[in-house]
C-alpha positions as CSV (number, residue, x, y, z in Angstrom):
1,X,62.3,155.9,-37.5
2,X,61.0,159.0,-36.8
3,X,62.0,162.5,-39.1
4,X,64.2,163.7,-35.9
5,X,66.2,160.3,-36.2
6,X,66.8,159.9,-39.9
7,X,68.1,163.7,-39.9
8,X,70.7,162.8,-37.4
9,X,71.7,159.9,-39.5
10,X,72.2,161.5,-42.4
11,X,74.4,164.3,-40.8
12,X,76.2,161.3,-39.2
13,X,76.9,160.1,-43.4
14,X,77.8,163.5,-44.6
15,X,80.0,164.3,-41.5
16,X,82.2,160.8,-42.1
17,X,81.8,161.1,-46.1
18,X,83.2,164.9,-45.7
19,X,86.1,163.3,-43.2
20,X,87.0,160.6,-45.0
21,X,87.6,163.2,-48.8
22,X,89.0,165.6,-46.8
23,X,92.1,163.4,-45.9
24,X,94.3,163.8,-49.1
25,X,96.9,160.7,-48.9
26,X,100.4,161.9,-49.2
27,X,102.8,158.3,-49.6
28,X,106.3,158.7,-48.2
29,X,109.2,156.1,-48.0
30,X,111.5,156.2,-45.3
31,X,114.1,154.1,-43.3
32,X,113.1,153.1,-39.9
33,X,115.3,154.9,-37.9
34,X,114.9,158.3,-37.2
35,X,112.6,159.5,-40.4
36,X,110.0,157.4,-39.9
37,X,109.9,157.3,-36.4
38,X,109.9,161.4,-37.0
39,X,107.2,160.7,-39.5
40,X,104.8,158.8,-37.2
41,X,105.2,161.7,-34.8
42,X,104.0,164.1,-37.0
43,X,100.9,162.5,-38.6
44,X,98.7,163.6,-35.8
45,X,99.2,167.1,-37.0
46,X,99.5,167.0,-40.8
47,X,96.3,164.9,-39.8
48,X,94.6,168.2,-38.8
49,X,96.0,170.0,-41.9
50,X,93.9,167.7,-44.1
51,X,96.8,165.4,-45.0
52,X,96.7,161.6,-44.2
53,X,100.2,160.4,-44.0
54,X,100.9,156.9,-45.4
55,X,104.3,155.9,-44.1
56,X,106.3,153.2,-46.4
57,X,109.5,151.6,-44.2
58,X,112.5,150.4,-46.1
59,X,115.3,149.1,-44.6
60,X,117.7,149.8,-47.8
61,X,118.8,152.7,-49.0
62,X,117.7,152.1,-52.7
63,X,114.3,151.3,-52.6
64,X,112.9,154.4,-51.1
65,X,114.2,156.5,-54.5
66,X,113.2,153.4,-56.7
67,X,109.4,153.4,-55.4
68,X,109.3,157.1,-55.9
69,X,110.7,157.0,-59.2
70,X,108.6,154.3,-60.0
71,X,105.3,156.1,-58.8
72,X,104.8,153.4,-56.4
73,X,105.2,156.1,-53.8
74,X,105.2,159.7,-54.1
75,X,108.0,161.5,-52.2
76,X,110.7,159.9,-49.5
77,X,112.7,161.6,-46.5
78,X,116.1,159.4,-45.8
79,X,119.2,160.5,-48.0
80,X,121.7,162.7,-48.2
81,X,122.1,165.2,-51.7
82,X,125.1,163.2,-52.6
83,X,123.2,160.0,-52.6
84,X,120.1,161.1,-54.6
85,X,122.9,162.8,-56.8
86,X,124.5,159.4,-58.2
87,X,121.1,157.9,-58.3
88,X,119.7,160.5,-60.2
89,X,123.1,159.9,-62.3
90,X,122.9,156.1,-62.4
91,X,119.0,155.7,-63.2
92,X,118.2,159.0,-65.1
93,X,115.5,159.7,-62.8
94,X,114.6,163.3,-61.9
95,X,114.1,163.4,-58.3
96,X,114.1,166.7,-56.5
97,X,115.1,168.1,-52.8
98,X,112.6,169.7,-51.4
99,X,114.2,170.6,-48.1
100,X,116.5,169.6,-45.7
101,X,115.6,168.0,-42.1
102,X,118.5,166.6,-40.2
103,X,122.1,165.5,-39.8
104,X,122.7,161.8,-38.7
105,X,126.3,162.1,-38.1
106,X,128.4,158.8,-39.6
107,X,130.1,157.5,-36.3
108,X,133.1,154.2,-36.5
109,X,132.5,151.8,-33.7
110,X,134.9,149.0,-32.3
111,X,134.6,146.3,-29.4
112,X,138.4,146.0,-29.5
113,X,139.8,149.6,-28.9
114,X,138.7,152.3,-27.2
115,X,140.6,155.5,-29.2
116,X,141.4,155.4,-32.9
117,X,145.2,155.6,-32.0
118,X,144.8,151.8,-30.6
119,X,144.0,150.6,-33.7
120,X,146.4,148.2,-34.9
121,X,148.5,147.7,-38.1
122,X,146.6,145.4,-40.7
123,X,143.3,146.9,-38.8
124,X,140.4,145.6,-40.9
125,X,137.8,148.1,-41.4
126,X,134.2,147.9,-42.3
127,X,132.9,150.4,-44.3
128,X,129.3,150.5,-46.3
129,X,129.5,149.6,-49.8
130,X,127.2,152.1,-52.0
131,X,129.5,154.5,-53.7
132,X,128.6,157.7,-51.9
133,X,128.7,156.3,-48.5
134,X,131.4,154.6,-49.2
135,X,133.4,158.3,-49.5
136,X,131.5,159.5,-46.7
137,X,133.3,157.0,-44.3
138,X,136.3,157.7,-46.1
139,X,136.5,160.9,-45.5
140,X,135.1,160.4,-41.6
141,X,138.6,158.1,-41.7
142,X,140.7,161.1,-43.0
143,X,139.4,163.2,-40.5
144,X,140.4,160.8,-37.9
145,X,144.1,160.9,-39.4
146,X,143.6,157.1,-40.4
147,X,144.3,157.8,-44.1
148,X,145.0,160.3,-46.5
149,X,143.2,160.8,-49.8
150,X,144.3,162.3,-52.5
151,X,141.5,165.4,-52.2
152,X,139.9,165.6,-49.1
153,X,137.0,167.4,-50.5
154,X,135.8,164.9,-53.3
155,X,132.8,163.5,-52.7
156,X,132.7,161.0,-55.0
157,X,136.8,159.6,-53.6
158,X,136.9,155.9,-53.4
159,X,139.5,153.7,-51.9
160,X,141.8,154.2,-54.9
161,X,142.1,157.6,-53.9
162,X,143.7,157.0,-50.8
163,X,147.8,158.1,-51.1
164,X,148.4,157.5,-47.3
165,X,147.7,154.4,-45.4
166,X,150.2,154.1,-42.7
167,X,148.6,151.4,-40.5
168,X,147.9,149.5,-44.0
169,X,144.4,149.2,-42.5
170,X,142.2,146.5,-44.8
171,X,138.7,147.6,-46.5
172,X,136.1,145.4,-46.4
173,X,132.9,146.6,-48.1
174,X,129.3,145.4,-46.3
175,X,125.7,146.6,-47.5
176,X,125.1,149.7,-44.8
177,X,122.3,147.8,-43.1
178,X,124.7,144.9,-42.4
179,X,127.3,146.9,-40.7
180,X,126.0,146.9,-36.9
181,X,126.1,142.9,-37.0
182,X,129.7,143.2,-38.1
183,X,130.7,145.3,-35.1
184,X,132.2,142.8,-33.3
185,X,133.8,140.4,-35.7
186,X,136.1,143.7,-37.2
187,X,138.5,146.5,-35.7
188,X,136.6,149.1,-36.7
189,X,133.0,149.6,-38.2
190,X,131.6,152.9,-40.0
191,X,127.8,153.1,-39.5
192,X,125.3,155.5,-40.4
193,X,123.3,156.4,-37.6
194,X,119.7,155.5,-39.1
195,X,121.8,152.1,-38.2
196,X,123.7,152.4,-35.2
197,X,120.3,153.8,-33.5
198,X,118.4,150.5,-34.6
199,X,121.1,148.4,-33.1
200,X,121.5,150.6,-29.8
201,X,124.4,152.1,-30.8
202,X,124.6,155.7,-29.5
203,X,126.5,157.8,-31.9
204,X,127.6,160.4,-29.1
205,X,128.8,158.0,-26.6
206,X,129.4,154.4,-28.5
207,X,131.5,155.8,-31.2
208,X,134.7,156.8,-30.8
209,X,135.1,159.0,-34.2
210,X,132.0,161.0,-35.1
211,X,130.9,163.2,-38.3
212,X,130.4,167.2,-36.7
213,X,127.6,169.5,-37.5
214,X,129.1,170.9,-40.5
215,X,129.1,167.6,-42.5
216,X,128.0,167.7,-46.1
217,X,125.8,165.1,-45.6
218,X,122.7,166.5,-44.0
219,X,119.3,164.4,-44.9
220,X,116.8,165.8,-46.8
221,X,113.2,165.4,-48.3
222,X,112.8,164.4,-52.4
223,X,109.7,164.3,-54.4
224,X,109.0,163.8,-58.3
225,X,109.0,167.5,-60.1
226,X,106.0,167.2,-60.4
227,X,104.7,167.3,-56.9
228,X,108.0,169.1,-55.4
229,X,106.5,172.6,-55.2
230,X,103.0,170.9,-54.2
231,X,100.8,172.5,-51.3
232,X,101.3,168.7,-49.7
233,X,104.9,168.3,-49.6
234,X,104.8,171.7,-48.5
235,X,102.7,171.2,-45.1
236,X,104.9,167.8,-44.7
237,X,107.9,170.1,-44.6
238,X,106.6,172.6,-42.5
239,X,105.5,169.7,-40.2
240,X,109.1,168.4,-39.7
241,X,110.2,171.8,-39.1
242,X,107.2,172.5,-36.3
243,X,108.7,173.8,-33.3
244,X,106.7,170.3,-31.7
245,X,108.9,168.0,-34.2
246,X,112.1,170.0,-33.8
247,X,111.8,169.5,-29.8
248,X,110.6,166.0,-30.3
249,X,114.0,164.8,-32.3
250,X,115.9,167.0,-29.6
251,X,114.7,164.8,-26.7
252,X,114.2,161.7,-28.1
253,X,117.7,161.4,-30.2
254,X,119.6,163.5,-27.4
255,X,121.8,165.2,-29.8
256,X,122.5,162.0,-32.0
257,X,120.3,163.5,-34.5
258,X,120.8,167.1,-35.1
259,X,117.9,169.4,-36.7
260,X,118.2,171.7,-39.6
261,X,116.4,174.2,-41.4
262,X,114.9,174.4,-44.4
């Protein structure tokens, strides 16, 4: 091999040995549907800022804050404050928000009416069984003049907080990821959208009771305190909050999954 030859090769080593350091791995758990779809979208250019995006799906929702606080992976993007809230409650953990990304607004779905005033007395209704989403449905169910609890604003309400029930509708309590097979066997099914959008469900025209813009339950970004104020979960966030991602949730989720800021 000539001198010409073996200096080209060696640039050819240096150029993939500086590529391949320059890539700093950032691990994120999410749920299928929307964050990591979102996620996939933006590795491309969090690529380009030096960050190589390692995408863990979980089709729970405890897992994703379990791995994190376990240091299996380092930050996740799939919950609402609320939820982290009793985790960090339940387990002791310390996980942080680092910034908030989108609303999947709760929607209740039925194959046997078509309004929530058809819904018959002795209605059984399926609603997830972790405890904050659990109230969240609740209080989607208030809204909708089904029930009344005792504070409409308590976020941690449970069914023994309900003082009005009028069509004595029955509870029945189902894992979240359960509910969209459950659709047709009950009156009346609350799903989160992460869900309902695996299952074909569109939130804006399948359900006929829907969580607005203003719900407390926007989704956010959490990392370990260690890493929250990181320059890599800060390029992730300014990623999701591109003017590219925020157009590519608008025309892909058609309103069924509403951006926020920061």
């Amino acid at each position: 091999m000539n001198k010409k030859k073996i200096l080209s090769a060696l640039a050819l080593v240096f150029a993939f040995s500086y590529t391949a350091q320059a890539g700093e791995k950032l691990s994120v758990a999410a749920t299928p549907v929307p964050a990591a779809e979102v996620l996939e979208f933006m590795k491309p250019a969090l690529a380009k800022e030096g960050v190589d995006l390692d995408i863990h799906v979980f089709t729970d929702y405890i897992q994703p804050n379990q791995q994190v606080a376990d240091k299996q992976v380092m930050m996740n993007c799939f919950q609402h404050k609320p939820h982290l809230d009793a985790f960090n409650e339940r387990t002791g953990a310390n996980l942080q928000p680092v910034g908030y990304i989108y609303v999947p607004p709760l929607g209740a779905y039925s194959r046997k009416v078509k309004s929530i005033a058809e819904l018959p007395e002795g209605a059984t209704v399926a609603i997830p069984n972790d405890t904050t989403n659990s109230t969240r449905a609740l209080l989607l169910l208030e809204k909708g003049g089904l029930i009344k609890l005792k504070d409409p604003t308590d976020l941690h309400a449970t069914s023994r907080d309900i003082v009005e029930n009028p069509k004595k509708l029955k509870f029945k309590e189902l894992e979240a990821a359960t509910l969209p097979r459950v659709v047709d066997d009950v009156d009346l099914a609350v799903v989160n959208t992460n869900y309902a959008l695996e299952a074909n469900l569109n939130p804006k025209k399948d359900s006929i009771l829907l969580e607005d813009a203003k719900s407390p339950y926007a989704n956010l970004c959490v990392a370990p305190v260690e890493l929250k104020d990181s320059e890599l979960v800060k390029k992730l966030m300014k990623a999701w909050h591109s003017p590219e991602t925020v157009k590519f949730i608008q025309e892909k989720y058609k309103g069924t999954v509403i951006p926020v800021d920061l």
